[in-house]
LORO-169060 format. One line per field, with one value per residue (C-alpha): residue number from 1; chain; x, y, z; residue in one letter. Coordinates in nm, 2 decimals, always signed. Layout:
! residues N
k NUM ... $
c A ... $
east X ... $
north Y ... $
up Z ... $
r a ... $
***
This chain:
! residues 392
k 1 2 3 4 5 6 7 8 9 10 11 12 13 14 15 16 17 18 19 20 21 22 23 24 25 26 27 28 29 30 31 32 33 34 35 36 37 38 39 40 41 42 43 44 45 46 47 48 49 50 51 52 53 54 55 56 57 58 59 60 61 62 63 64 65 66 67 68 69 70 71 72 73 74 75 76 77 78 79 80 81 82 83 84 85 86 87 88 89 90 91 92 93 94 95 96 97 98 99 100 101 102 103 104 105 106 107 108 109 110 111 112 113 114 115 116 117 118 119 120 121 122 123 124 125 126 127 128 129 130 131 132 133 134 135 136 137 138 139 140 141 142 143 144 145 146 147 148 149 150 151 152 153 154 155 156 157 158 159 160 161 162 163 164 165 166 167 168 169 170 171 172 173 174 175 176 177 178 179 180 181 182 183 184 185 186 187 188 189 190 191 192 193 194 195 196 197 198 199 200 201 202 203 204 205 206 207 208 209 210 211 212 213 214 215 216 217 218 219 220 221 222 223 224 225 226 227 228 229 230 231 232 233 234 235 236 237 238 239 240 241 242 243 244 245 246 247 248 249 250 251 252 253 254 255 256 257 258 259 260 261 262 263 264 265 266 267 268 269 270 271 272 273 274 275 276 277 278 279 280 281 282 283 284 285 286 287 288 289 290 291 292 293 294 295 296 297 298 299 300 301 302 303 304 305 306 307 308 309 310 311 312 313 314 315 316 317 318 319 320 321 322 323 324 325 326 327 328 329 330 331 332 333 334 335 336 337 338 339 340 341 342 343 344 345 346 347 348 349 350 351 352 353 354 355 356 357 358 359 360 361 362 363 364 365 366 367 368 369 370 371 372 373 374 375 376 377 378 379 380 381 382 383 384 385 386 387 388 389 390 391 392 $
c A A A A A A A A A A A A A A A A A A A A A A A A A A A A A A A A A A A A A A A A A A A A A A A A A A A A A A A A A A A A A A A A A A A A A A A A A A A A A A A A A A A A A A A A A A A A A A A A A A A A A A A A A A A A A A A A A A A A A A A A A A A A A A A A A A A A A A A A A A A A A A A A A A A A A A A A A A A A A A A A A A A A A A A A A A A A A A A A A A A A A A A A A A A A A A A A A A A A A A A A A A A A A A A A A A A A A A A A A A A A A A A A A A A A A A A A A A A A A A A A A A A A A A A A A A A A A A A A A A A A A A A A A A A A A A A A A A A A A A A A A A A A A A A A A A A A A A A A A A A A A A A A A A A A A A A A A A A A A A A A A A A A A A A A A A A A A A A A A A A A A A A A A A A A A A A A A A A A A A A A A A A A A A A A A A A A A A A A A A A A A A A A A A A A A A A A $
east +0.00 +0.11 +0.25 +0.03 -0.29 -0.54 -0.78 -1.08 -0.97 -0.94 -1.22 -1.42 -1.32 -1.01 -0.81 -0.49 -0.19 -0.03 +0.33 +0.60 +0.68 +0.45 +0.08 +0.11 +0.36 +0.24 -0.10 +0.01 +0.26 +0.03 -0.24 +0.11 +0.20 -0.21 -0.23 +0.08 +0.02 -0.28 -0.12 +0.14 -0.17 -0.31 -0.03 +0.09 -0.28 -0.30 +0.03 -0.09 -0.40 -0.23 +0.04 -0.25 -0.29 -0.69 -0.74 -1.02 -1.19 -1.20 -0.97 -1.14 -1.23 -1.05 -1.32 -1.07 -1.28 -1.16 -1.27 -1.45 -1.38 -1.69 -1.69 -1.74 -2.07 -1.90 -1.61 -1.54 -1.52 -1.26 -0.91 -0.72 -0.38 -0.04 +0.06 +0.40 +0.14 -0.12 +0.18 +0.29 -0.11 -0.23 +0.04 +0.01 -0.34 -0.56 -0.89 -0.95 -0.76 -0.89 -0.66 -0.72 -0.56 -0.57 -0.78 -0.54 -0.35 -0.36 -0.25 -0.33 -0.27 -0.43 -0.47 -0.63 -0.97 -0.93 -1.16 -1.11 -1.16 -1.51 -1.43 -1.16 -1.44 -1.47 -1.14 -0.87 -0.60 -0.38 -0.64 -0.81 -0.68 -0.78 -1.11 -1.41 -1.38 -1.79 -1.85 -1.62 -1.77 -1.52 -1.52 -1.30 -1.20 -1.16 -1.27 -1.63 -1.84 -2.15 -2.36 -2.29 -2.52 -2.64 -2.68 -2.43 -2.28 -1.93 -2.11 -2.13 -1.81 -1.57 -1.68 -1.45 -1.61 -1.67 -1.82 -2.22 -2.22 -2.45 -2.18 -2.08 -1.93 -1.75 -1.68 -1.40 -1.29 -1.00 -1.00 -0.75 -0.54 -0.35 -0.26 +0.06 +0.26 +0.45 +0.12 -0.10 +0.24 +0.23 -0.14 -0.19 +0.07 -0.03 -0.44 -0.53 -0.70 -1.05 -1.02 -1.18 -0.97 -1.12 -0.87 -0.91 -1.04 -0.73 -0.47 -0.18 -0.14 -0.43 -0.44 -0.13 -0.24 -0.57 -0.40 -0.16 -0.43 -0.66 -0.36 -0.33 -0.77 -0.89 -1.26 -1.20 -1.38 -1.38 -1.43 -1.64 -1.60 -1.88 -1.97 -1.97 -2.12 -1.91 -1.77 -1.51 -1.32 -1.36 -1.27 -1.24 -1.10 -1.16 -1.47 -1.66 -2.02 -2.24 -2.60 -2.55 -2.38 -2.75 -2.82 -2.61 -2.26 -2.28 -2.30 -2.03 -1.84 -1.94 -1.80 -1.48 -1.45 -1.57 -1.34 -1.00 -0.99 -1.16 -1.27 -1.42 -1.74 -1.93 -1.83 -1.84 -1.86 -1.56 -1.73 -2.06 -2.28 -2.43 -2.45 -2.61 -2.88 -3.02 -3.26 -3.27 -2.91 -2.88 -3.10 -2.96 -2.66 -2.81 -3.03 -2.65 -2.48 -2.78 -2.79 -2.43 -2.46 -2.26 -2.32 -2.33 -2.14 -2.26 -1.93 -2.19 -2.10 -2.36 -2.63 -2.92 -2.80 -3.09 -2.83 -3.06 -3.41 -3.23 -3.02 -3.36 -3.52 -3.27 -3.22 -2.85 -2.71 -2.64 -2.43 -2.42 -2.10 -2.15 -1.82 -1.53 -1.24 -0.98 -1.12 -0.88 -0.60 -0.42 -0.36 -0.59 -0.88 -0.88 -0.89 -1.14 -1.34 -1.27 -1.40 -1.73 -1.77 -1.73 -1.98 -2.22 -2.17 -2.24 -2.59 -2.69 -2.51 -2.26 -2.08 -1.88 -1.65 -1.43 -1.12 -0.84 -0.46 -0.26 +0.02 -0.16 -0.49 -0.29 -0.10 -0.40 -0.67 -0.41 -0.34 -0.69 -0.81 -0.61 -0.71 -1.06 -1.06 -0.95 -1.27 -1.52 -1.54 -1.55 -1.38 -1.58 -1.60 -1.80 -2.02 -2.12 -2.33 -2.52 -2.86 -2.93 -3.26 -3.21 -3.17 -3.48 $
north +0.00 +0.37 +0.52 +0.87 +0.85 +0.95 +1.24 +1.07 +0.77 +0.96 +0.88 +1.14 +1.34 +1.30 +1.65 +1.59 +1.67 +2.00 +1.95 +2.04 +2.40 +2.56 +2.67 +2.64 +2.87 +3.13 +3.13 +3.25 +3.49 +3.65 +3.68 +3.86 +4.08 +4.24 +4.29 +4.43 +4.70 +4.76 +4.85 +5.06 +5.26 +5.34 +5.40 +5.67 +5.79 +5.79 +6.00 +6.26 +6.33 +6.31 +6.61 +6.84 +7.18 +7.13 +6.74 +6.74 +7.08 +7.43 +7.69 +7.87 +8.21 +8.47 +8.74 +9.07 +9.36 +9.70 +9.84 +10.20 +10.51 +10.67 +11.03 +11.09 +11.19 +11.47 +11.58 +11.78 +11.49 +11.26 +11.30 +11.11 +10.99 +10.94 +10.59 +10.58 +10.63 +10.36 +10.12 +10.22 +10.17 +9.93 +9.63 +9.54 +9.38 +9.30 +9.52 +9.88 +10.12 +10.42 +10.71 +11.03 +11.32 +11.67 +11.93 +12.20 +11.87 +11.88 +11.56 +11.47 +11.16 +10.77 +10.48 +10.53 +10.74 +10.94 +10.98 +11.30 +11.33 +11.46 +11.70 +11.83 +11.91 +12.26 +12.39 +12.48 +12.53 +12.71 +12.99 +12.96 +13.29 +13.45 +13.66 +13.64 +13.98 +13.92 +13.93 +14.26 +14.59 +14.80 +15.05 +15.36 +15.11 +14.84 +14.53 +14.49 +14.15 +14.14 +13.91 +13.85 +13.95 +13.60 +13.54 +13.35 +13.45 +13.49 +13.16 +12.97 +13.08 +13.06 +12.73 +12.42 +12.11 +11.82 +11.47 +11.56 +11.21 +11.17 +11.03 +11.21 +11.57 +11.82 +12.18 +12.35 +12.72 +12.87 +13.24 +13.52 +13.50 +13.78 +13.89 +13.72 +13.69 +13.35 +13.23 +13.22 +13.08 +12.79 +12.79 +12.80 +12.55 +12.23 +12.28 +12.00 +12.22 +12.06 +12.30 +12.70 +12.98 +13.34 +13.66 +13.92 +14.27 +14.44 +14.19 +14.27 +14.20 +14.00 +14.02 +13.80 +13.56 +13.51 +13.39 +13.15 +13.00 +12.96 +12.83 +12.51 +12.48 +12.65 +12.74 +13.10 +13.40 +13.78 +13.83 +14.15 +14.33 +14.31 +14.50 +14.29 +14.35 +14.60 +14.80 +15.02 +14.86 +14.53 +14.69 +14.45 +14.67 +14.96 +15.01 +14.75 +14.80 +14.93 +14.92 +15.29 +15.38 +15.32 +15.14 +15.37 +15.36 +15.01 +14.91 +15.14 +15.03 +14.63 +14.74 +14.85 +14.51 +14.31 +14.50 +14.40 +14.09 +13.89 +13.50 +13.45 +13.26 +13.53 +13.65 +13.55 +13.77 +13.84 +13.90 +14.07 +13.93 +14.32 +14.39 +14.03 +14.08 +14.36 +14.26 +14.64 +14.61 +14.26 +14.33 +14.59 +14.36 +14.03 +14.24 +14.32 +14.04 +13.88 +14.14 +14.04 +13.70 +13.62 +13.40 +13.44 +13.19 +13.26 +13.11 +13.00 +13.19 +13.43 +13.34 +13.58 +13.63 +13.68 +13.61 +13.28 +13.47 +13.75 +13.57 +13.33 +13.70 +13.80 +13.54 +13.48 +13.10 +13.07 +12.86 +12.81 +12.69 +12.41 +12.47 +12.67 +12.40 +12.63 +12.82 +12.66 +12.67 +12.33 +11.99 +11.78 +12.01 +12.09 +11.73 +11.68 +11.93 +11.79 +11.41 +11.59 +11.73 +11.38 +11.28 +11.55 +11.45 +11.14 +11.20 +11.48 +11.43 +11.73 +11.94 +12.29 +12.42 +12.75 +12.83 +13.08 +13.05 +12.98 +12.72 +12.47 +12.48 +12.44 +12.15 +11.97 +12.03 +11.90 +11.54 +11.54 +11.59 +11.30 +11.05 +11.14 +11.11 +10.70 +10.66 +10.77 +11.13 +11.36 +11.72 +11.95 +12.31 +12.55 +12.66 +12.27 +12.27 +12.59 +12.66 +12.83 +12.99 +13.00 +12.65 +12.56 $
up +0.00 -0.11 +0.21 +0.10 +0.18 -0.04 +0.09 -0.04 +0.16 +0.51 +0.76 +0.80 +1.14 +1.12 +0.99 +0.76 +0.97 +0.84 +0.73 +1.00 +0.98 +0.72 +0.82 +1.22 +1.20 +0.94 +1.08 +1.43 +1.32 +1.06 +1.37 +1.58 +1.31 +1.27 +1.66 +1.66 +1.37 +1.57 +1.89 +1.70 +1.57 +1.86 +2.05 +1.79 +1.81 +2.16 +2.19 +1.96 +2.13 +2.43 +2.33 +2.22 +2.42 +2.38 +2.26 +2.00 +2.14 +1.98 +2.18 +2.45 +2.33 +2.60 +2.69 +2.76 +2.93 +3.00 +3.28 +3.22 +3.45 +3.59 +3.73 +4.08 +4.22 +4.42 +4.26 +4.54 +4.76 +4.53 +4.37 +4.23 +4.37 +4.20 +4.14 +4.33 +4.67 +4.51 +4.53 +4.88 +5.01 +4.81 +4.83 +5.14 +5.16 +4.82 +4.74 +4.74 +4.91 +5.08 +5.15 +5.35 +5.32 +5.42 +5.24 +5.11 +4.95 +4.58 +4.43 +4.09 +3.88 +3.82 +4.05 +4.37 +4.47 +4.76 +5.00 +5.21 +5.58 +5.66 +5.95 +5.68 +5.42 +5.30 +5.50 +5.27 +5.49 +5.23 +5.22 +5.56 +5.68 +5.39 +5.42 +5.19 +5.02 +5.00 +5.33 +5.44 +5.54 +5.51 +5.79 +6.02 +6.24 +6.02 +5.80 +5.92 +5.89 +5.71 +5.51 +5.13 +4.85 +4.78 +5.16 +5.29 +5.66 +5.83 +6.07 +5.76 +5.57 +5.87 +6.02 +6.09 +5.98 +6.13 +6.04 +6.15 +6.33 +6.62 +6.89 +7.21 +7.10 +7.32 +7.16 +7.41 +7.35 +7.45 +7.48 +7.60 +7.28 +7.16 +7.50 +7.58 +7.24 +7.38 +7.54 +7.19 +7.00 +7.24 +7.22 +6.83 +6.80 +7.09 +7.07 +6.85 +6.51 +6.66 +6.99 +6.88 +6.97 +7.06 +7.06 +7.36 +7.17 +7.39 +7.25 +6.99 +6.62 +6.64 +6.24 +6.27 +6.50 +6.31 +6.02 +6.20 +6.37 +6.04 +5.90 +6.18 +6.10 +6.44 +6.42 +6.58 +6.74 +6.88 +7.27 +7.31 +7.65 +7.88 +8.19 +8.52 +8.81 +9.05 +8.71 +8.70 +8.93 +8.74 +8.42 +8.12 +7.91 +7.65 +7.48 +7.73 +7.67 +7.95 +8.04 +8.07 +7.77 +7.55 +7.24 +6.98 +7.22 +7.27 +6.92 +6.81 +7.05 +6.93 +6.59 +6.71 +6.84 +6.51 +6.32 +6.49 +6.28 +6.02 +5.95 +6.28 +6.36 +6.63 +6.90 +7.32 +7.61 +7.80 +8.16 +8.11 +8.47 +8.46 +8.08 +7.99 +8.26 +8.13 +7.78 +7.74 +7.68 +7.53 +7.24 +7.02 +7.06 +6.93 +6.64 +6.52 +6.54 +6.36 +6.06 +6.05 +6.03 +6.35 +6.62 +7.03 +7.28 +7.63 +7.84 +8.12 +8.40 +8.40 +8.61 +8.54 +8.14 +7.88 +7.59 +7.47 +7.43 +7.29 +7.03 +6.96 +6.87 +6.65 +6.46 +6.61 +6.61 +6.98 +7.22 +7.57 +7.82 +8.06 +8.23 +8.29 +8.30 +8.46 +8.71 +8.92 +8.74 +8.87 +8.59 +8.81 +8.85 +8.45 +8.40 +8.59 +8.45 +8.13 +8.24 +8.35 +8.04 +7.83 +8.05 +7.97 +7.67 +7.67 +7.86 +7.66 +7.32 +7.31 +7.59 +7.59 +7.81 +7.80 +7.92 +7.90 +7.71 +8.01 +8.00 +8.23 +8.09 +7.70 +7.87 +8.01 +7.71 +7.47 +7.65 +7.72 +7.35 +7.22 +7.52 +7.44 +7.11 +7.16 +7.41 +7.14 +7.21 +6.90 +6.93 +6.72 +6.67 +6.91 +6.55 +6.54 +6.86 +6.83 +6.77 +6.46 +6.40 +6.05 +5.98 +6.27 $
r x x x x x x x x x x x x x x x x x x x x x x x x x x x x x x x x x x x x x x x x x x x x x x x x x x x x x x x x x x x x x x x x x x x x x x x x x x x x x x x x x x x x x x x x x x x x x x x x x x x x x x x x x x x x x x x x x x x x x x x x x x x x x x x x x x x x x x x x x x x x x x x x x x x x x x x x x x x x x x x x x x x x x x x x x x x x x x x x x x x x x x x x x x x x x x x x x x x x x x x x x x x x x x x x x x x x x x x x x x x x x x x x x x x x x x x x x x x x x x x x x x x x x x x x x x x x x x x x x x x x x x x x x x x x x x x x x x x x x x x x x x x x x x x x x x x x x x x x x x x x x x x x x x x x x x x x x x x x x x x x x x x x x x x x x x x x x x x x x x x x x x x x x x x x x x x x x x x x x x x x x x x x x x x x x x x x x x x x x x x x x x x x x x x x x x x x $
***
């Protein structure tokens, strides 16, 4: 028999035998040689998706804004600040910054707004001393006060600002400048700008002094001489207005006084127990002042004084002491003076108390002012506590 056997002569199930080394072997390693093409394939596919900044999305379309500048509502109240003092504000912490500065500054440039000081507001300290040549009378004795054509008063024009918030306030004046040269240079230059100042009508180059103290932003005012009770021999000077002297004396000799300087807020009395008494007297004081557009401080020691009704009458803004702070003139009793009238304050809402330029009271108001300022107490002007008839 042939050793070959025929195909036809296989039994059925039984598969020819491939011949050693032929299609075994090239049937496996064509099945290796398609998978591994495939994995090539997708590897290289793979990789170039994976390398792509954005794989198989558009590019994100970058939205760039520029930020608009809008005008402030009050002009007045913003400035803008130079970029080398943006820097030095703004790096510290993130967000706006807010930077206050004082009113006669005049900075200009980009970068920061500036919000001003409210108690600064309306004081230009580079012109402060400077008088409003629409509200001068111009008079023998001197520049007179008067109301401006379009009706604005020396009590407006003159005032120091403050911020108009409702917390404890104390309003202290100082008075007696002018007399001692030395004593108002010290005085002008420790009272904190909050405290008023009011000249003596006998002092010296008052004119001067006005403008210095304008210059560090002191609210100020004119001490009119008074007649007290056992007069001449308590004499408060020349031109002191008397119950005697009648209506037409007495406001000449009120005029004198007004004109010895300019850019004050009204006037207080220096003495006066007799003279503030008398209504007779009062009145054609107050009806002055109030054509002038001045106001009245009564100091508070006159007892029997009708300076309120009179100045109500008249139309004259009017204030009224609550203590004299140095009437003993020792640190510990003006400080405590000083405490009662923070508590005044506190009880009633504002407080004022008066005192004269000597080197202990200057001393003591200035440590005070800065100690109270920490607790919450606000130091305004005497012109922000009045009563003013005109405004109701």
């Amino acid at each position: 028999m042939s050793p070959a056997i025929k195909e036809i002569e296989q039994p059925l199930g039984l598969a020819k035998k491939p011949k050693s080394g032929q299609d075994g072997r090239s049937r496996v390693s064509g099945r290796s040689f398609a998978t591994a093409c495939v994995a090539i394939v997708l590897a290289a596919t793979s990789s170039a998706i994976a390398f792509r900044e954005r794989p198989f999305r558009a590019p994100a379309v970058v939205a760039v804004s520029t930020p608009q500048t809008t005008q402030p509502v009050n002009a007045d109240l913003t400035k803008i600040a130079p970029p080398a003092d943006a820097s030095a504000s703004s790096s510290s912490q993130p967000g706006p910054s807010i930077i206050r500065v004082n009113p006669d500054e005049q900075n200009t440039g980009s970068g920061v707004v500036i919000v001003r000081d409210p108690s600064a507001i309306g004081q230009n300290l580079r012109i402060a001393h400077l008088p409003d040549q629409a509200l001068i009378e111009q008079s023998e004795t001197g520049p007179l006060p008067i109301r401006a054509a379009d009706g604005r008063r020396p009590f407006d024009v003159y005032q120091r600002s403050w911020s108009g918030a409702r917390g404890a306030r104390v309003a202290i004046v100082i008075g007696g400048l002018a007399v001692s040269q030395s004593g108002t240079d010290d005085a002008i230059r420790k009272l904190p700008p909050e405290v008023t100042l009011a000249f003596a009508s006998q002092g010296n180059s008052i004119g001067r002094w006005m403008q210095a103290a304008r210059r560090e932003g002191h609210e100020i005012m004119m001490q009119v001489p008074l007649e007290p009770f056992d007069y001449p021999n308590v004499n408060p000077g020349r031109n002191t207005l008397t119950v005697e002297a009648g209506p037409q004396e007495n406001v000449r000799n009120l005029l004198w006084t007004l004109s010895r300087t300019t850019n004050y807020t009204g006037v207080m009395n220096y003495m006066g127990a007799r003279f503030s008494a008398d209504a007779a007297a009062m009145a054609p004081v107050m009806a002055e002042l109030g054509k002038r557009g001045l106001m009245y401080l009564d100091d508070g020691s006159l007892a029997r004084s009708t300076a309120s009704a009179e100045a109500l009458k008249s139309g004259v803004p009017f204030a009224e002491g609550d203590a004299a702070i140095d009437a003993v003139r020792e640190r510990g009793e003006i400080l405590k003076k000083l405490d009662e009238l923070e508590r005044t304050a506190r009880a009633k809402g504002f407080a004022i108390g008066t005192g004269s330029a000597f080197d202990v009271t200057v001393d003591a108001v200035s440590s005070w002012v800065n100690e109270a300022k920490k607790r919450g107490i606000e130091i305004v002007p005497v012109s922000a506590v009045a009563s003013d008839p005109e405004r109701g």
